[in-house]
C-alpha positions in Angstrom: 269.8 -119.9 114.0 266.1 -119.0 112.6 264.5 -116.2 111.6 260.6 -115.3 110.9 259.8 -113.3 107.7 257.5 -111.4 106.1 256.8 -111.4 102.3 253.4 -111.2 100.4 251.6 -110.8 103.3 252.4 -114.1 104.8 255.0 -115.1 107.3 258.1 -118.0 106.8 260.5 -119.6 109.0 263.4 -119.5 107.0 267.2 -120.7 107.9 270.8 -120.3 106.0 271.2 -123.0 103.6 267.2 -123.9 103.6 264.7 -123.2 100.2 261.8 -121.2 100.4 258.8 -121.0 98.1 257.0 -117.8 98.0 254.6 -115.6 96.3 256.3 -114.3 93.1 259.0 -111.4 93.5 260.1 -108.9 91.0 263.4 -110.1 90.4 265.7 -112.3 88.0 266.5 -115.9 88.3 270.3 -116.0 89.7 269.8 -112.0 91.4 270.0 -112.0 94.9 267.1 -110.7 97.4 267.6 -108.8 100.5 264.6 -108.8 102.5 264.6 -106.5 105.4 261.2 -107.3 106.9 262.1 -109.7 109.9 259.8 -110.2 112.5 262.0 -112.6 114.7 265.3 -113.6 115.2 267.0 -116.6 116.9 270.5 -116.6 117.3 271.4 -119.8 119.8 269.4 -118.8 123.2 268.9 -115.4 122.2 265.6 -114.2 120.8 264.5 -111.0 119.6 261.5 -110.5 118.8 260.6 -106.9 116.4 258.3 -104.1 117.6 257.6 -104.4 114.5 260.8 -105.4 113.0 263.9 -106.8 114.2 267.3 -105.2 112.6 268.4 -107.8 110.7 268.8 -108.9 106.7 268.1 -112.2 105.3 270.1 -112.4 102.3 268.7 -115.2 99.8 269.2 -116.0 95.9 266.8 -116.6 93.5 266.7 -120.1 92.0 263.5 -120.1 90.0 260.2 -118.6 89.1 257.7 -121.6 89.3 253.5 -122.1 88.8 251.7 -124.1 91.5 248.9 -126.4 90.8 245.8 -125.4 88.9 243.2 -124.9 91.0 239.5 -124.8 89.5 236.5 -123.4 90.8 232.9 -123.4 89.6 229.9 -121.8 90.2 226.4 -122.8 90.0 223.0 -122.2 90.4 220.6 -124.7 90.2 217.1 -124.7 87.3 218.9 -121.3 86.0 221.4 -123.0 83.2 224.3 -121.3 84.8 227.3 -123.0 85.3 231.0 -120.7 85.4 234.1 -122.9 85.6 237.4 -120.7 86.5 240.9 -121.7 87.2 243.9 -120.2 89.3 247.8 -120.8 88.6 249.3 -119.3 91.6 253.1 -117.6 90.6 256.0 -118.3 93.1 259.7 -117.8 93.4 261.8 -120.4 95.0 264.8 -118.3 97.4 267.5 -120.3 98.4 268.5 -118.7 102.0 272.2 -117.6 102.2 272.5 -115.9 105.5 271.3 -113.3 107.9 273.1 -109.6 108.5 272.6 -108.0 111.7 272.6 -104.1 111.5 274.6 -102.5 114.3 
């Protein structure tokens, strides 16, 4: 049992029991998350697939808010003594899948 997901504007394949790391939510370490944007759905044989969401609730808890790797970036331009260096700490949230709620 699988389902695809859709949060900050990227999709996961996520499972019951599975972590996830994603781009940071608005919600407390411990809360739990419902997120009702599923794409797909794969119960044993059966698939659905969403036109452009399938009825279904993936229930998860958050574990953590975490920072990623710094990631620097420079730009330069050569005989004009101009040289920028900037860096990026991307935010996530790590989700610890629970289970998935079909909606009748």
């Amino acid at each position: 049992m699988y389902a695809v997901i859709r949060t900050g504007s990227k999709q996961y394949r996520v499972e019951p029991g599975r972590e996830l790391l994603v781009e940071k939510l608005a919600v407390e370490e411990g809360q739990p998350v419902q997120i009702s944007d599923v794409l797909l759905y794969s119960e044993g044989e059966a698939l659905t697939v969403g036109t452009p969401t399938v009825p279904v609730t993936v229930h998860a808890l958050c574990l953590a808010h975490e920072k990623g790797p710094k990631l620097r970036t420079i730009k330069y331009r050569r005989r004009k003594n101009y040289k920028r260096t900037m860096g990026h700490r991307q935010t996530y949230t790590r989700l610890l899948i629970e289970k998935f709620e079909k909606a009748n």
